[in-house]
Kinemage of the C-alpha trace (Angstrom):
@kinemage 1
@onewidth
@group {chain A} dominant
@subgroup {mainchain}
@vectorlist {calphas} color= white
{ca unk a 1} P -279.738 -41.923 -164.896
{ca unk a 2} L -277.967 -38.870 -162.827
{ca unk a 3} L -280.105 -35.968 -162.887
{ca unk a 4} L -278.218 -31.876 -162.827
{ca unk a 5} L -279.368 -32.332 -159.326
{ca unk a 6} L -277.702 -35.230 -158.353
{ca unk a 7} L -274.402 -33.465 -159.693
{ca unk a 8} L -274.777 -30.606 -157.714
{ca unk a 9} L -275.324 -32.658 -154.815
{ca unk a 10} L -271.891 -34.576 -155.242
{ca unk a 11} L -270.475 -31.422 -156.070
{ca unk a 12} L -271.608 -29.891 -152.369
{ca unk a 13} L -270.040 -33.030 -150.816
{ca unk a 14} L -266.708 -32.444 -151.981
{ca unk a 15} L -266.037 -29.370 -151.759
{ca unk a 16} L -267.088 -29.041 -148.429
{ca unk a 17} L -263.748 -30.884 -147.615
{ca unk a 18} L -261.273 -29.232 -149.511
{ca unk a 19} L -262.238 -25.845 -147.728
{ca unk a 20} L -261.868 -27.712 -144.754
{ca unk a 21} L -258.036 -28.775 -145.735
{ca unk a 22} L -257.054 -25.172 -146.761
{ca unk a 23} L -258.409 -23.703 -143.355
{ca unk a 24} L -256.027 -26.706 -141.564
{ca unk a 25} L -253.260 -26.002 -143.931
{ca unk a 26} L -253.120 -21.693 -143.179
{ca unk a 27} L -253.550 -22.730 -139.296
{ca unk a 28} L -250.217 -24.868 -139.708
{ca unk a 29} L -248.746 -22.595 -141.432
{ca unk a 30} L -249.546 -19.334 -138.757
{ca unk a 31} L -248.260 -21.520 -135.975
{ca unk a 32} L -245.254 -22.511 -137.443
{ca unk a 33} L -244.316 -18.915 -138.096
{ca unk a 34} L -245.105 -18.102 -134.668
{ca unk a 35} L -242.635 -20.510 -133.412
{ca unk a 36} L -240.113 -19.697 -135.710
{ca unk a 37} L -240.317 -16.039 -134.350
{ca unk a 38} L -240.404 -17.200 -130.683
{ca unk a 39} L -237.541 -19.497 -131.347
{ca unk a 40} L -235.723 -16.847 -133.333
{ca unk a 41} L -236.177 -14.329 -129.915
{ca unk a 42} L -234.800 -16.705 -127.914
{ca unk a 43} L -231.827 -17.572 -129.620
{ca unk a 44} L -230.830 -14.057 -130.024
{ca unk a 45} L -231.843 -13.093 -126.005
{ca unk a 46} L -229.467 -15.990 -125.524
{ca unk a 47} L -226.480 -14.878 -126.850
{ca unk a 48} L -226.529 -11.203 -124.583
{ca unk a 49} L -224.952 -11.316 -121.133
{ca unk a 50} L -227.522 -10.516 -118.154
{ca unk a 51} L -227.894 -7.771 -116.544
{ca unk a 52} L -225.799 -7.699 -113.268
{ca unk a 53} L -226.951 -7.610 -109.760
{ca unk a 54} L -225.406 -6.696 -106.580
{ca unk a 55} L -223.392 -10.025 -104.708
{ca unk a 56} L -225.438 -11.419 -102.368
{ca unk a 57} L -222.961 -12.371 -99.608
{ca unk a 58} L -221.055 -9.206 -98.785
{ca unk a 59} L -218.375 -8.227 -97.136
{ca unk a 60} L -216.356 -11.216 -99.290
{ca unk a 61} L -214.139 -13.438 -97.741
{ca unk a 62} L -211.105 -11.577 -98.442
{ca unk a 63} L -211.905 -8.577 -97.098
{ca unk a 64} L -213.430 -6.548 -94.465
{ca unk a 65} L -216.726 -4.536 -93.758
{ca unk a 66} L -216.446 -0.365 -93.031
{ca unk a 67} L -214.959 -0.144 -89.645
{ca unk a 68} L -214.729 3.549 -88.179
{ca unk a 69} L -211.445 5.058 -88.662
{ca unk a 70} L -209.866 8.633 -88.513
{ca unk a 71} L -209.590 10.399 -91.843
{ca unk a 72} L -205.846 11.920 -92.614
{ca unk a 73} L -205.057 15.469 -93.134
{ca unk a 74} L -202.638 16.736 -96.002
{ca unk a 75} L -200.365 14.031 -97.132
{ca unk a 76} L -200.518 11.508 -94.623
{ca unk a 77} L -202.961 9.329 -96.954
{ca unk a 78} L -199.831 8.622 -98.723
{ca unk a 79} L -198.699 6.880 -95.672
{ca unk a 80} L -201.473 4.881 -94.123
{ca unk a 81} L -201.030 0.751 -93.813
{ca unk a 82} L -202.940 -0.996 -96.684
{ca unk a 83} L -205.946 -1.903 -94.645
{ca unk a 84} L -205.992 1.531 -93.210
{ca unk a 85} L -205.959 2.903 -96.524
{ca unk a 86} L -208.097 0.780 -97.980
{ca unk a 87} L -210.813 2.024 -95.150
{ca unk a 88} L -210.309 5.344 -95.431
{ca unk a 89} L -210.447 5.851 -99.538
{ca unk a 90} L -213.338 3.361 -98.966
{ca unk a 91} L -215.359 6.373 -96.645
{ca unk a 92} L -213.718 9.411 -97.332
{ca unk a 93} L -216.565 10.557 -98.995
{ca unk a 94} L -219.779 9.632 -98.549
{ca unk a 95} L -221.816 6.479 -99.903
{ca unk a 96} L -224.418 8.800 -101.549
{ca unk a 97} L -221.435 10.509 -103.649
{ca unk a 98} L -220.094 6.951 -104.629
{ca unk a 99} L -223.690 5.766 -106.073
{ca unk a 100} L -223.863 9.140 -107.506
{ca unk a 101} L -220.521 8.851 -109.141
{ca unk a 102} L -220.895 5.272 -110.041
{ca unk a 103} L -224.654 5.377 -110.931
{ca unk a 104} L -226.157 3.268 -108.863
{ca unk a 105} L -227.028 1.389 -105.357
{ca unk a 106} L -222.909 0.516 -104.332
{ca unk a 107} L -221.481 -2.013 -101.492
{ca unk a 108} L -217.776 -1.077 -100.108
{ca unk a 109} L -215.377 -3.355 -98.569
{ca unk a 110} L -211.799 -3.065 -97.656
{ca unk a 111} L -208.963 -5.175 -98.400
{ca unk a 112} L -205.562 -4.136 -99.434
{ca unk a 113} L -207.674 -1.806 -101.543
{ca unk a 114} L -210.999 -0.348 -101.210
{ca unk a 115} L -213.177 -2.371 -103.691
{ca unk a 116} L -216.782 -1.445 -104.405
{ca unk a 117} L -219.372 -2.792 -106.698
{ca unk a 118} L -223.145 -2.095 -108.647
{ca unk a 119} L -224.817 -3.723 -110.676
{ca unk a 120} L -222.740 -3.182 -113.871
{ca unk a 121} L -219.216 -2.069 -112.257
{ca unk a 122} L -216.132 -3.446 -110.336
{ca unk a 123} L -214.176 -0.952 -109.448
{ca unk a 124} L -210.888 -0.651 -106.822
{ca unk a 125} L -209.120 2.264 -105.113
{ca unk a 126} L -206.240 1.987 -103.533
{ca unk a 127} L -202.441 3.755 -102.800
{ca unk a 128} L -199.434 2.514 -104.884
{ca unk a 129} L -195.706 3.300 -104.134
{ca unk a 130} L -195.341 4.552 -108.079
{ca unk a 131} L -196.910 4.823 -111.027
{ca unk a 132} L -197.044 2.133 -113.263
{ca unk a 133} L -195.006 2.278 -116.539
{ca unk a 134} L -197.630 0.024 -118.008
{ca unk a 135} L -200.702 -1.894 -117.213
{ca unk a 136} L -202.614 -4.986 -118.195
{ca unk a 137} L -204.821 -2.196 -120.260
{ca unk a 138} L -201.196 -1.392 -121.952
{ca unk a 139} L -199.225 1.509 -122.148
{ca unk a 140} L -201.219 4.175 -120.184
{ca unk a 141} L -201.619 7.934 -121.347
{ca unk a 142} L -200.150 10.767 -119.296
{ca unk a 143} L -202.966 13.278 -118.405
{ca unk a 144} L -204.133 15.643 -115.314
{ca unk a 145} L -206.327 14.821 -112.605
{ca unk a 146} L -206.894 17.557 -110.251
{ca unk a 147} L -203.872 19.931 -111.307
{ca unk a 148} L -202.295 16.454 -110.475
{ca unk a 149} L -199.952 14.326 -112.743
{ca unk a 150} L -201.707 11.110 -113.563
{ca unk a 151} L -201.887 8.391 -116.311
{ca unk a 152} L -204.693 6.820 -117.387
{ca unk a 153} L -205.111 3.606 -119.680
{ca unk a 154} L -208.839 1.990 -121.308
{ca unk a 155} L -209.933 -1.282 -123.618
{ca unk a 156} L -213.107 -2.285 -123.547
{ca unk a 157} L -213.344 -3.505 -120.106
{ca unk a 158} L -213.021 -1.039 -118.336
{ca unk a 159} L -210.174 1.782 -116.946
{ca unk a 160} L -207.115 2.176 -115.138
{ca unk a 161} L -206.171 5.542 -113.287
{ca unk a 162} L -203.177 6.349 -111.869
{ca unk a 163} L -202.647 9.776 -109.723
{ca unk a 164} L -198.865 11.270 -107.938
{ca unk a 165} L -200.491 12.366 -105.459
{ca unk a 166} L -197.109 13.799 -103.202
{ca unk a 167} L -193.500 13.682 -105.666
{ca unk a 168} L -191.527 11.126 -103.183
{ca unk a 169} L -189.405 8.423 -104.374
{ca unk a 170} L -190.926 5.081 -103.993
{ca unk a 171} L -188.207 2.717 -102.673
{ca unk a 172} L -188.973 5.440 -99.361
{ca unk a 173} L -191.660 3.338 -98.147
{ca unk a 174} L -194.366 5.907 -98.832
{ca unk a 175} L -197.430 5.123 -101.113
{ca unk a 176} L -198.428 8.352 -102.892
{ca unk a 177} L -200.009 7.424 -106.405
{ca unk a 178} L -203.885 7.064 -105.990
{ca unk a 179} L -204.709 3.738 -108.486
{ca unk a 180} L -208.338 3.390 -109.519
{ca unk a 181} L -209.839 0.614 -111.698
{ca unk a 182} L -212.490 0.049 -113.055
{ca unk a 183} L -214.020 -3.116 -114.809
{ca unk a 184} L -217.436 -3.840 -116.240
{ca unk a 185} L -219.447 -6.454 -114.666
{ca unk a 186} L -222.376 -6.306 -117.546
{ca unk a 187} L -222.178 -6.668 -121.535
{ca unk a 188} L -223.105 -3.178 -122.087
{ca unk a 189} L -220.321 -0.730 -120.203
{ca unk a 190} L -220.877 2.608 -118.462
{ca unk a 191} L -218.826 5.258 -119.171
{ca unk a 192} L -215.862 4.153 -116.759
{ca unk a 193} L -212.708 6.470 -118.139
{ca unk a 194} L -215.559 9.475 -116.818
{ca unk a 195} L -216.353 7.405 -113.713
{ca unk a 196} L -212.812 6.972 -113.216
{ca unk a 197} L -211.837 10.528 -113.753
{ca unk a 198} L -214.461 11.633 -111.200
{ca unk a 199} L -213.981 9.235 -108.641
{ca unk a 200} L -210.352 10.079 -108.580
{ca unk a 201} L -211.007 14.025 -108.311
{ca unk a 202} L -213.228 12.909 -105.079
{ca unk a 203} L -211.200 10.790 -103.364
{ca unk a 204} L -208.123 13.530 -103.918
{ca unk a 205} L -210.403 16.106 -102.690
{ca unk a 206} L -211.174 14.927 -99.396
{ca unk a 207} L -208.858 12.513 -98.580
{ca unk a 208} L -205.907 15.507 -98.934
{ca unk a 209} L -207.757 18.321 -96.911
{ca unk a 210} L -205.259 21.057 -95.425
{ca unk a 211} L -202.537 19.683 -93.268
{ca unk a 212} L -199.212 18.070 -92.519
{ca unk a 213} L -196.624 17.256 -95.351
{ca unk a 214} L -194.695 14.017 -94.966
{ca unk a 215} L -191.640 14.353 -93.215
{ca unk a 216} L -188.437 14.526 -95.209
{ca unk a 217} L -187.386 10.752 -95.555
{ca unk a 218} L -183.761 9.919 -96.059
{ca unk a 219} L -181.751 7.286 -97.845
{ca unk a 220} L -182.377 4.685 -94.869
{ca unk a 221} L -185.745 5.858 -93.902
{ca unk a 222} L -185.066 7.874 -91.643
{ca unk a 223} L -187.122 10.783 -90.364
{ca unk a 224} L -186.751 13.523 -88.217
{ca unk a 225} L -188.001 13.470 -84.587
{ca unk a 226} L -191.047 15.338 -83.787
{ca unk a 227} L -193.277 15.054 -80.419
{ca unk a 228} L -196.689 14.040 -80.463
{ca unk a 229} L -199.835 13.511 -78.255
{ca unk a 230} L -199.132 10.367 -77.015
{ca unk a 231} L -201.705 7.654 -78.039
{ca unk a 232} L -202.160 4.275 -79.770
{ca unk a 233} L -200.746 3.018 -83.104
{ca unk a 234} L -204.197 1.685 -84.392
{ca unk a 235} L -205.060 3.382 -88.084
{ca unk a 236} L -201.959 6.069 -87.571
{ca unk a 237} L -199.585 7.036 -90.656
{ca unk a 238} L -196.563 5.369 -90.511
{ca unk a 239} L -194.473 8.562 -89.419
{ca unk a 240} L -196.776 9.117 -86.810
{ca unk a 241} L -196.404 5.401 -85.468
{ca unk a 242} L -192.909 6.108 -85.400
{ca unk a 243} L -193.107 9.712 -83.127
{ca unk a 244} L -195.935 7.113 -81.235
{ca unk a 245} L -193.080 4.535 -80.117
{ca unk a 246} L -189.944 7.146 -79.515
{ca unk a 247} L -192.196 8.550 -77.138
{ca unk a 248} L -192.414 5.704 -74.995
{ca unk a 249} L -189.308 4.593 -75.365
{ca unk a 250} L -188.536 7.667 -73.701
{ca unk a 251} L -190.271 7.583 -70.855
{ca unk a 252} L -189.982 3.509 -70.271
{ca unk a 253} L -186.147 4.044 -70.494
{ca unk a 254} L -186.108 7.657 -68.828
{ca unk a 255} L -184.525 9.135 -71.911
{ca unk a 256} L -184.948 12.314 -73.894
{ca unk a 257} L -187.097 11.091 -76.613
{ca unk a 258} L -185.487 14.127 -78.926
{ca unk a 259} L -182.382 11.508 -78.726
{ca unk a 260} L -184.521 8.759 -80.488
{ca unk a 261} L -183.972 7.796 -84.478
{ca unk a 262} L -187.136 7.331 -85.849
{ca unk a 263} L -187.660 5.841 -89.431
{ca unk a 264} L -190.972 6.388 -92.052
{ca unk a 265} L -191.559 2.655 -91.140
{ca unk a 266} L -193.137 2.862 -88.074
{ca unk a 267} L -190.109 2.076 -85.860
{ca unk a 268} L -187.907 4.207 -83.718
{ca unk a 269} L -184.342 3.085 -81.992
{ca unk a 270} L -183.036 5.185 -78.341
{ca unk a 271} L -180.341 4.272 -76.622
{ca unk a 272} L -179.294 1.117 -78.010
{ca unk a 273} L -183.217 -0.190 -77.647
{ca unk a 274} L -185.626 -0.487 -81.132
{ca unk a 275} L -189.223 -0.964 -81.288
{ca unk a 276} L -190.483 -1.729 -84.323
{ca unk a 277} L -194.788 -1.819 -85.468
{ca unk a 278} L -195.340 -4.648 -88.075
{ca unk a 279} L -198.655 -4.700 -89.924
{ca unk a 280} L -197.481 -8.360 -91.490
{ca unk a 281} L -195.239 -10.323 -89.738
{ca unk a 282} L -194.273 -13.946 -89.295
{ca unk a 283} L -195.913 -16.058 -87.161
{ca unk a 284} L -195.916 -15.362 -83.386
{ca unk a 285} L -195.104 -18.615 -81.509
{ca unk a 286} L -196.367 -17.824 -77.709
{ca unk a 287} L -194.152 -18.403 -75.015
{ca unk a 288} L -195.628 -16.285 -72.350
{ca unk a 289} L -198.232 -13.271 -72.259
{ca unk a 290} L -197.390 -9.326 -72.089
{ca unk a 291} L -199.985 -6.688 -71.006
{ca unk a 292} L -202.246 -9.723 -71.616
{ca unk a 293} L -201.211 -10.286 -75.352
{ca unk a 294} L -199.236 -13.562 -76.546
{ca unk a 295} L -195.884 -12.540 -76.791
{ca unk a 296} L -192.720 -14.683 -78.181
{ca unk a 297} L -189.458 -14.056 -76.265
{ca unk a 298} L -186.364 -15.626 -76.976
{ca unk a 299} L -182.657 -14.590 -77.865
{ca unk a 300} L -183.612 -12.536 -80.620
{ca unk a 301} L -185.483 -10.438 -78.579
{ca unk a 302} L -189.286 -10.028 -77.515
{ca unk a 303} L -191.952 -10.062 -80.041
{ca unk a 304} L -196.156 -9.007 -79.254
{ca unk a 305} L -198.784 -10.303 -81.267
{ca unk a 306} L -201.257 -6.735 -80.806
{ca unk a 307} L -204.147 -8.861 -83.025
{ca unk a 308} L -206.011 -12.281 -82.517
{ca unk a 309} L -204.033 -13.112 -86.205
{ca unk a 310} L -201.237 -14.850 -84.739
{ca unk a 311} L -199.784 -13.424 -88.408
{ca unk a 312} L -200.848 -10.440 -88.315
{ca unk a 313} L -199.919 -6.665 -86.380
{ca unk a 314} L -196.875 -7.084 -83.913
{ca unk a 315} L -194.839 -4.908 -82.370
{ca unk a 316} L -191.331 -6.265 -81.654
{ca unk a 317} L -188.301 -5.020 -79.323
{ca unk a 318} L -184.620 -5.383 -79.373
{ca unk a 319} L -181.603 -4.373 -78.186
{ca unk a 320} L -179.884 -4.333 -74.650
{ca unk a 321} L -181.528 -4.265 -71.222
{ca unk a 322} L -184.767 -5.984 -69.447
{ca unk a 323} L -186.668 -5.937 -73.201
{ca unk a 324} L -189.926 -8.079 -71.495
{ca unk a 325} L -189.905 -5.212 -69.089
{ca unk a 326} L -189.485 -2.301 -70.980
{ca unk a 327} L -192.562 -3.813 -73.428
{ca unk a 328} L -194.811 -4.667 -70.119
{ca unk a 329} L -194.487 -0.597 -70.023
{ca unk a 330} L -194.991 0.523 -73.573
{ca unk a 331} L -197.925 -1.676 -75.003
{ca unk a 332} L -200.783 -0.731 -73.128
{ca unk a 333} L -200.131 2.550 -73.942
{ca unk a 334} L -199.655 1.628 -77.846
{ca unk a 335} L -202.568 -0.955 -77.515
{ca unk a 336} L -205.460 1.950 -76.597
{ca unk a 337} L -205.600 0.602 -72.770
């Protein structure tokens, strides 16, 4: 017969396991709390966008690094050659001023615009003949950047700014509205209409220092002559490239060059005899060499190729006379040599 001790004794025994199962049971239960938490974490860090970094490759393909090139004085920005442009608005002022403006560590290229990136922005400067009517933004908002009539338009990707920089009518050839975007690169964007609006007043600011006004252009381009230091065509204004080639047309025909026609588009005509500076231009098909460069001559006159891009800046003649002669004069001069 069981004694109150042998109860107590059966008693001990199973107990002992049921505290053992609760203990095992609570453990689960922690654990699977903490993963739910973990798991819950992750899915939400999932669904935000990364924080941007800087490209690794740069320059990009499609464009070029910083190259030295002369800065322009008064309005003359509004008549630079894309890649010219593009250079200059790219260095006008200095790198420390664009990572101060755009808040952070920024690489520059240039293309047919000056583009620049950080870590969290894309952002492009470049000259436009006009300013847009609308934009992929939509219909911009009229405003004033530097005492300067601009339009500006913002979603939430980022900003488009459009500056007159000089009042000339488009179809002239000139480029004189300043166009800066800007586009996030991150989920969380910076401030860009500011960034925008402050880039813009720096760019203006030093790329239009005291100086020269663009010449009066006329219905066919035309400009009025004006003498310069003679010199090469590399990185001038387009007005300037034009003074550039009456002058020696002058002297390789033995001509007044005050005689010559020069147009805004880097050409100039004397005496029957045109010379005209192409920054794009079809492709040169070399039949013999002038002042060492391929050159293509045939009836419709004689055509250089100034740049190892057989598509790329030329400088063609036309017109009456010895034309292979009279450019064996003129582009070593216009070349630099």
């Amino acid at each position: 017969m069981a004694t109150p001790n042998d109860y107590r004794a059966i008693a001990r025994k199973t107990d002992r396991p049921m505290w053992i199962w609760a203990g095992c049971a609570l453990t689960s239960v922690l654990l699977l709390f903490g993963v739910g938490i973990f798991v819950a974490i992750t899915l939400l860090n999932g669904n935000e966008e990364p924080e941007g970094k800087l490209p690794d490759v740069w320059p990009t393909k499609a464009a070029n690094a910083l190259r030295p090139v002369p800065m322009p004085t008064g309005e003359m920005v509004a008549a630079l050659t894309d890649e010219t442009g593009a250079q200059v608005l790219c260095q006008v002022i200095p790198e420390r001023r664009w990572e101060e403006i755009l808040g952070g560590r920024t690489l520059r290229e240039a293309g047919r615009a000056c583009h620049a990136v950080t870590a969290q922005l894309d952002v492009s400067a470049q000259m436009i003949p006009a300013l847009p009517e609308d934009t992929s933004r939509g219909v911009p908002v009229r405003t004033t950047i530097a005492g300067k009539l601009a339009l500006i338009a913002t979603d939430k990707d980022g900003t488009s700014l459009s500056v007159e920089l000089v009042e000339v009518a488009p179809h002239n050839g000139a480029s004189p509205v300043l166009l800066v975007s800007f586009r996030s690169r991150t989920s969380k964007a910076p401030d860009a209409e500011g960034k925008a609006k402050a880039l813009a007043e720096a760019l203006i600011a030093s790329a239009m220092p005291p100086g020269p006004k663009l010449p009066k252009i006329g219905e066919d381009g035309e400009i009025a002559p004006q003498q310069v230091e003679a010199g090469p065509l590399k990185d001038k204004p387009l007005p300037v490239m034009s003074w550039l080639l009456c002058g020696e047309l002058g002297r390789a025909l033995g001509a007044p060059a005050d005689k010559a026609k020069p147009t805004f588009f880097a050409s100039c005509e004397l005496n029957g005899v045109t010379a005209d500076y192409s920054e794009h231009s079809a492709v040169v098909v070399p039949t013999t060499t002038i002042a060492g460069r391929p050159a293509q001559v045939d009836g419709r006159g004689v055509v250089v190729q100034l740049t190892d891009d057989p598509d790329g800046k030329t400088l063609k003649f036309t017109g009456t006379g010895d034309l292979q002669g009279l450019a064996e004069k003129m582009v070593p001069p216009l070349f630099g040599r």
